[in-house]
N, C-alpha and C positions, 0 to 999 in steps of 0.2 A: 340740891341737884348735882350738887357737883361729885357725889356719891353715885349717882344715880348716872351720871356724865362718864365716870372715870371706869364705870362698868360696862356704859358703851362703846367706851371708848377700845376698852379690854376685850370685850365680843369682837367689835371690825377689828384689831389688830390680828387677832387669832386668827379669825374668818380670813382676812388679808393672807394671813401668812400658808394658810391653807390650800388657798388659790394660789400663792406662789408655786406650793409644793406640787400642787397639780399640774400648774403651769410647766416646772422643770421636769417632773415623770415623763410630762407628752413631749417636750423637747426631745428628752434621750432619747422614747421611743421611737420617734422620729428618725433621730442621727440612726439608730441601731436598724431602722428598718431601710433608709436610704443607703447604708451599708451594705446591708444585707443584698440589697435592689441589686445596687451596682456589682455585688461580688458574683451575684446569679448574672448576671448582664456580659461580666468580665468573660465567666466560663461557658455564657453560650459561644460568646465572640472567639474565644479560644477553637471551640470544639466547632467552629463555624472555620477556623482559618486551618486546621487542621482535615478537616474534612475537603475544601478547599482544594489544598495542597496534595491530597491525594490523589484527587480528581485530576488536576494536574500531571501527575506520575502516569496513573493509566492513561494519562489520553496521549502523552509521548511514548509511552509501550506499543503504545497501538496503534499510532501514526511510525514509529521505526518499523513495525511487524508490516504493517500496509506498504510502506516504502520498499520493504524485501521484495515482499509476493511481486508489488508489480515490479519491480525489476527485474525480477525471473520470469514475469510473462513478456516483459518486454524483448527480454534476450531471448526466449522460447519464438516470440514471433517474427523477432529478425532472423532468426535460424532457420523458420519455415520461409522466409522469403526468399534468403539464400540459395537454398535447394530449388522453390521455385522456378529462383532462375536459372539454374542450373538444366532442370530437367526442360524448360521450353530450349534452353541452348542444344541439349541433347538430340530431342525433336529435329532440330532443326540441323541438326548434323547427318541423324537417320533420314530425313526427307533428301538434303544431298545425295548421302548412299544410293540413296533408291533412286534417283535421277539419273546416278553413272550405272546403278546397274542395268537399267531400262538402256540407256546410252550401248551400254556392251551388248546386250542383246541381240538390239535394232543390227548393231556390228556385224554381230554373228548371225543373223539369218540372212544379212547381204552377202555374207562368204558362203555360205551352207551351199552344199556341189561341188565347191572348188574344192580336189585332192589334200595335198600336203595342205596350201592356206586354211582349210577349214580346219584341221586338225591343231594347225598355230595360233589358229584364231582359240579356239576352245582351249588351250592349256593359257593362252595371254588371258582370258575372259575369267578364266578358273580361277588363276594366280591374283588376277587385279580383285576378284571379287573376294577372295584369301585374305587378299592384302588391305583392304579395305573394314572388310569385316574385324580382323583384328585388330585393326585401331580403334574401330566403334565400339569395341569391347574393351579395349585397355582407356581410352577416356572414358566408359562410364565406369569401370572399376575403379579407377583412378578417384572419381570422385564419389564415388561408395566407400570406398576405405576412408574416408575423411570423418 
């Protein structure tokens, strides 16, 4: 038996050494596939922080871009308020006007008959209403040319 032994012996050592071999094949494959894993893994993460990082850029493009506009509407709409006030200041200059010219009227039709005073009356009424008017006109040009 011991022929017979040493044959068995000789089959499981081979057999043994077989499954070793098998053994180490599936290891490597292993190493070389978790290599693999991670190097696919490494370049999604890559093209993941890159892509990222883009996104990034545009969205401070477009928050600067946005930051413009509305500071231009911003200054667009104080510039309309400006004038606004301007042109209720205006109004309210013209409605004076017209207060003193009704005022001179009233004036002149209490003088109206009398000789010489009526005729002083109508060049005073003429002149102030001259003199008035040109100023209503150089304060709103005044603030048109601006």
């Amino acid at each position: 038996m011991s022929d017979d032994f040493a044959a068995q012996l000789q089959a499981l050592r081979s057999e043994l050494k077989g499954l070793r071999d098998l053994v180490d094949d599936r290891r490597q494959a292993d190493k070389e596939a978790v290599a693999a894993a991670l190097a696919a893994a490494e370049k999604a993460v890559n093209a993941a922080l890159a892509s990222a990082e883009k996104a990034a850029e545009k969205f401070d493009q477009s928050l600067k871009e946005y930051k413009t506009v509305s500071n231009e509407w911003r200054g667009t709409v104080e510039g309309l308020v400006v004038q606004l006030r301007e042109l209720s200041e205006i109004r309210e200059q013209i409605k004076g006007v017209n207060e003193k010219i009704a005022e001179l009227r009233e004036s002149r039709s209490i003088v109206t008959g009398q000789g010489e005073g009526r005729l002083g009356v109508r060049t005073d009424v003429k002149w102030a209403i001259g003199l008035v008017a040109g100023a209503v006109a150089g304060y709103i040009l005044s603030h048109l040319v601006k």
